[in-house]
Residue, then its C-alpha position, 0 to 999 in steps of 0.5 A: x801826379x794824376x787826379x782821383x777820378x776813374x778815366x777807364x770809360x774815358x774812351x771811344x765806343x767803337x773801342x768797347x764793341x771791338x772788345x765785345x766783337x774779339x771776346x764772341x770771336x774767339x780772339x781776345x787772347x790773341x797777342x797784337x802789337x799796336x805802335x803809337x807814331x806822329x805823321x807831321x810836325x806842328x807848324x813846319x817845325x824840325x822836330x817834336x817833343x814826347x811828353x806825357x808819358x808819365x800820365x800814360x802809366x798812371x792811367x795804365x796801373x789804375x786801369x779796371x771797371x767799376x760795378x756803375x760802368x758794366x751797369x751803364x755798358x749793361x743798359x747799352x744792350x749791345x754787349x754780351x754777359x759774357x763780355x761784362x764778366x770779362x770787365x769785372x775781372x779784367x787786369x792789364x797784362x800788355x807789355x808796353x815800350x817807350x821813348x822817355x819824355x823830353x826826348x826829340x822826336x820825328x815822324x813815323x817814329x814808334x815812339x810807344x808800342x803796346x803788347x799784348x792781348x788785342x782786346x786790351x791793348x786795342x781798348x788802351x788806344x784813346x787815352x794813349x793818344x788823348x795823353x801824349x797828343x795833347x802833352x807833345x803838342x803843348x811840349x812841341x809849341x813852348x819849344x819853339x816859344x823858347x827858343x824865339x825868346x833868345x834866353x829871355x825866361x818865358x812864362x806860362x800864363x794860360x791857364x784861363x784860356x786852356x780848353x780844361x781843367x786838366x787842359x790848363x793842369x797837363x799843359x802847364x807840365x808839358x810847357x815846363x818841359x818844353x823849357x818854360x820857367x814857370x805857370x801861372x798854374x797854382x795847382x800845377x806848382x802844388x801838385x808838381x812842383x812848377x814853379x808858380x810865377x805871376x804879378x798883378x791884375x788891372x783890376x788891382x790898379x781899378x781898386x785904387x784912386x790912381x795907379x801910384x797908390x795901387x803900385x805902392x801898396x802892392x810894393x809894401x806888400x810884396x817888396x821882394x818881388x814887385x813888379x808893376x803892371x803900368x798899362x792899366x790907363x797910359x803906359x809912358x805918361x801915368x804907368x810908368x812914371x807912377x812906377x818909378x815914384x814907387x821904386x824911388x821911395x819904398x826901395x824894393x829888392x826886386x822890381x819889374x814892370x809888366x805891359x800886356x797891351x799896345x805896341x810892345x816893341x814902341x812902349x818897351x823902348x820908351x819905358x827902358x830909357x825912361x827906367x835907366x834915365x831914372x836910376x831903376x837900369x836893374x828893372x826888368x821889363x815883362x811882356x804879355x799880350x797874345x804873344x806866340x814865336x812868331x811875334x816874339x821874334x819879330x818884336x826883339x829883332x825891332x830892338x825891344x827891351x824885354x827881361x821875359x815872356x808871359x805867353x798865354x793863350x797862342x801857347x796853350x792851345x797851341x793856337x797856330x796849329x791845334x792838333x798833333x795828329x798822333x795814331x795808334x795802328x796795328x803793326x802785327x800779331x802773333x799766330x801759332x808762336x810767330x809773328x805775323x807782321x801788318x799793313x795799312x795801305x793807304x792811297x795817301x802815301x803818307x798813311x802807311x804803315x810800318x809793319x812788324x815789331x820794331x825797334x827805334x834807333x838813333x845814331x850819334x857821332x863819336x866824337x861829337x855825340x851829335x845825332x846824325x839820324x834815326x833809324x827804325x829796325x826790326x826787333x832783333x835786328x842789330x847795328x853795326x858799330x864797328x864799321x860803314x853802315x849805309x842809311x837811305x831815305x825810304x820813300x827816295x832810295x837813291x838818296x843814301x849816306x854812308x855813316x861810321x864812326x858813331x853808336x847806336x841808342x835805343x831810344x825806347x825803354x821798357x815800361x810794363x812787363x806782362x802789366x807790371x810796371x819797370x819804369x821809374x819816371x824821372x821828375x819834372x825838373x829831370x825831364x826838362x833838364x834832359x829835353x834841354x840838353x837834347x834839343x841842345x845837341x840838335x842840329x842848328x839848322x832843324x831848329x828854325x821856326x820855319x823851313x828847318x832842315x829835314x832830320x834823317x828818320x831812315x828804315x833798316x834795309x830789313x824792314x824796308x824790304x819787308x815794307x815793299x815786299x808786302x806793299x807788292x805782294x798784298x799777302x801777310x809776310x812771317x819772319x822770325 
C-alpha cells in the first residue's frame, strides 16, 4: 500500500551535492556497496524486529525525478547541467539485499545491503533509514507491548497522538506486525487489511441526559459488539451500574466495558466482581490510559482483570525511547573488477564498521530449530554443517563456543537485481503471523523487558581478520 505522491526529493541535500560531486568527478559509475544496520536495541531490549521493507520497494520501483524537481534543483544554482541531464533520465539500476519483515534482529547486523552505482545507491539512503527506522521501531515497542500483556489482545489506538499521517498509517502496520490485534486506524484497515477495532467517545455519553441512556442507545445500535465506556463521571457508582442495566434489558451478544482513567488495577477489580455478582461473568474488561509494557506489567501483577489493551500514544511514538538509530555506511567498492572492502573508524568503539561484502547467517539447533547465534561472513564464505565450528564474541575473543549439530540460514533475500525487483512481499497477516513464530523460538531469557540475555551476533573468523588487519594497517585491503 503506498500513497500516490512522488517521495524522490524527500531526501536530505547533502545527498544530492554528493550526486552532483561524484557525476563532476568521474565517479558515478563506480559500484559501492552501502549495509543498513542498528547500533543498540530500543529500551535495553533483547531483540528488534525488521519491518518496513515493503515501503522500501515501493519507493525504489517509483523512484525518478519530475520536470518541477530539476526546475526547484535548477533555481538552487549549485548543480551542474550536466548533473540534471542526469536526473531526467535516471533509473535505478542497484542490487539490493535483504532481511524479510517480521524477522528478529540484532545489533550491527546488515539487515539491507544496496549495489550499485555510488551515486544512486548513496541517494536512496534517507528514505531507506526514514522507512525501516520508524517501522522497526514501532515493531520493536509493540513487541515488548504484547508480550507484557500476557495474552491479553492489545490494541492500537494512537493514531491521533502519531507524529503524521503516515506516522499514525505505517505505524499501525508496523504495530500489527509486532503482534497487535488491531488499530484504531480506519485507513490502515481500508488500505491494508487491519483490522479496525475501537468503541466510544466520552462525548457519546455528554450527548445524553445521563450515562444509562447514552449506553442503551449505543447498545441498540451496535448490539453485537457493545461495549461500554463507564469513566465518563464515576466508574463504580454511575459507569458501571448503568452498564449492566443496559446488559440486563437489550441483552447484547457481545458486551464489554472500557475504563480509560483513574487506578486500572483498584476499578478493573471492583468492576469485575460487581459484573460477575450480576450475572454479566462473559463481560470483558478493556483498559486504556497512557499504558506502555511497563505499567501493563505492573497492573496485572496487582491482580487486574483485564480481557485487552488500548495502547495509544507510549506505542506509537515509541515514547520511552524515541529513536531506532539505524545507519547506512559504505562497506566497499569495486575497483578494476575486485572489491575493495572499507572502514569507518571511530574512537567510539562501537561506531566501526564491518568491512566488505557480507552475508548474515543465523545457526539453528537440529533438533530443536532453536537459533543458537548470528553469524556475519564474507560473501562466498561457506559454514560448515557437517561438523564443530568454533564461534567468538568479536570484541572478546577469548569468549569462544563450539557449536554442531545445527544448519545455517541465510537470513537475507534478494530484492532487486540490476533495478528490477525479485521479491514477492508476503501480506500483512503473513509477516505477523511469521514474526509470531520467530519470536516464538527465541530464547526465553532475551525476551525480558529488562536485562534480557545478550544474543550471540559473532563474525567469521574471515571478516574478523580482515576487520583487524585494516584497523592495524590503516590501508585498503583487496580480496577476492
Amino acid at each position: 500500500m503506498s500513497y500516490k505522491r512522488n517521495l524522490t526529493m524527500l531526501t536530505d541535500f547533502y545527498e544530492i551535492t554528493m550526486a552532483n560531486g561524484y557525476l563532476e568527478t568521474g565517479m558515478d559509475d563506480t559500484i559501492a556497496y552501502f549495509d543498513m544496520f542498528f547500533r543498540r536495541i530500543p529500551d535495553g531490549g533483547g531483540y528488534a524486529i525488521m519491518a518496513g521493507l515493503e515501503q522500501v520497494i515501493e519507493y525504489l520501483k517509483d523512484l525518478k525525478f519530475t520536470d518541477e524537481d530539476i526546475e526547484y534543483l535548477r533555481s538552487k544554482n549549485s548543480f551542474s547541467e550536466k548533473f540534471l541531464k542526469y536526473l531526467e533520465s535516471f533509473e535505478f539500476k542497484c542490487d539490493v539485499w535483504a532481511v524479510p519483515e517480521g524477522t528478529p534482529i540484532f545489533p550491527g547486523e546488515p539487515i539491507l545491503t544496496v549495489r550499485g552505482p555510488v551515486i544512486q545507491a548513496q541517494f536512496i539512503e534517507t528514505m531507506i533509514l526514514l522507512i525501516i527506522n520508524h517501522q522497526s521501531l514501532i515493531a520493536t515497542k509493540a513487541s515488548r507491548i504484547v508480550r507484557a500483556s500476557e495474552g491479553r489482545p492489545v490494541m492500537e489506538f494512537g493514531t491521533r497522538r502519531a507524529h503524521s499521517n503516515s506516522a499514525a498509517i505505517y505505524g499501525a502496520r508496523a504495530a500489527y506486525i509486532g503482534g497487535c490485534a488491531g488499530t484504531a486506524c480506519v485507513i490502515a484497515d481500508e488500505d491494508m487489511e487491519i483490522p479496525a477495532l475501537g468503541t466510544m467517545a466520552h462525548s457519546w455519553v455528554q450527548m445524553f441526559d445521563d450515562e444509562y441512556e447514552a449506553f442503551k442507545a449505543y447498545a441498540k445500535i451496535y448490539p453485537d459488539n457493545c461495549t461500554l465506556l463507564v469513566d465518563t463521571y464515576n466508574v463504580l457508582k454511575s459507569g458501571v451500574p448503568a452498564a449492566i442495566k443496559v446488559f440486563d434489558e437489550v441483552k447484547p451478544e457481545k458486551k464489554g466495558i472500557r475504563i480509560d482513567s483513574g487506578d486500572i488495577a483498584y476499578l478493573t477489580k471492583k468492576a469485575r466482581a460487581m459484573l460477575d455478582e450480576a450475572g454479566h461473568s462473559d463481560c470483558a474488561i478493556v483498559v486504556s490510559n497512557s499504558l506502555d509494557e511497563y505499567l501493563i506489567r505492573d497492573i496485572l501483577h496487582e491482580g487486574a482483570c483485564i480481557d485487552s489493551f488500548g495502547v495509544g500514544e507510549r506505542l506509537i511514538t515509541a515514547r520511552t525511547e524515541p529513536v531506532f538509530g539505524g545507519v547506512y555506511k559504505l562497506a566497499a567498492i569495486e575497483k578494476e573488477g575486485r572489491l575493495v572492502p572499507k572502514i569507518k573508524v571511530s574512537e567510539n568503539v562501537e561506531k566501526i564498521t564491518n568491512p566488505g561484502f557480507k552475508s548474515l547467517f543465523r545457526l539453528f539447533d537440529r533438533d530443536t530449530d532453536e537459533p543458537l547465534a548470528d553469524l556475519i561472513a564474507l560473501d562466498g564464505e561457506v559454514i560448515p554443517e557437517d561438523g564443530e565450528y568454533e564461534i567468538f564474541d568479536p570484541k572478546a575473543t577469548w569468549k569462544k563456543k563450539t557449536v554442531n549439530n545445527f544448519y545455517a540460514v541465510n537470513l537475507r533475500k534478494p530484492v532487486f537485481v540490476g533495478g528490477e525487483c525479485v521479491y514477492e512481499s508476503p501480506t500483512i497477516g503473513e509477516i505477523r503471523e511469521y514474526c509470531r513464530r520467530e519470536l516464538d523460538g527465541l530464547w526465553a531469557e532475551m525476551k525480558r523487558l529488562e536485562n534480557p540475555q545478550t544474543y550471540y551476533v559473532d563474525l567469521s573468523y574471515e571478516l574478523w581478520k580482515l576487520k583487524s588487519d585494516m584497523l592495524s594497517n590503516k590501508t585498503e585491503i583487496e580480496y577476492k
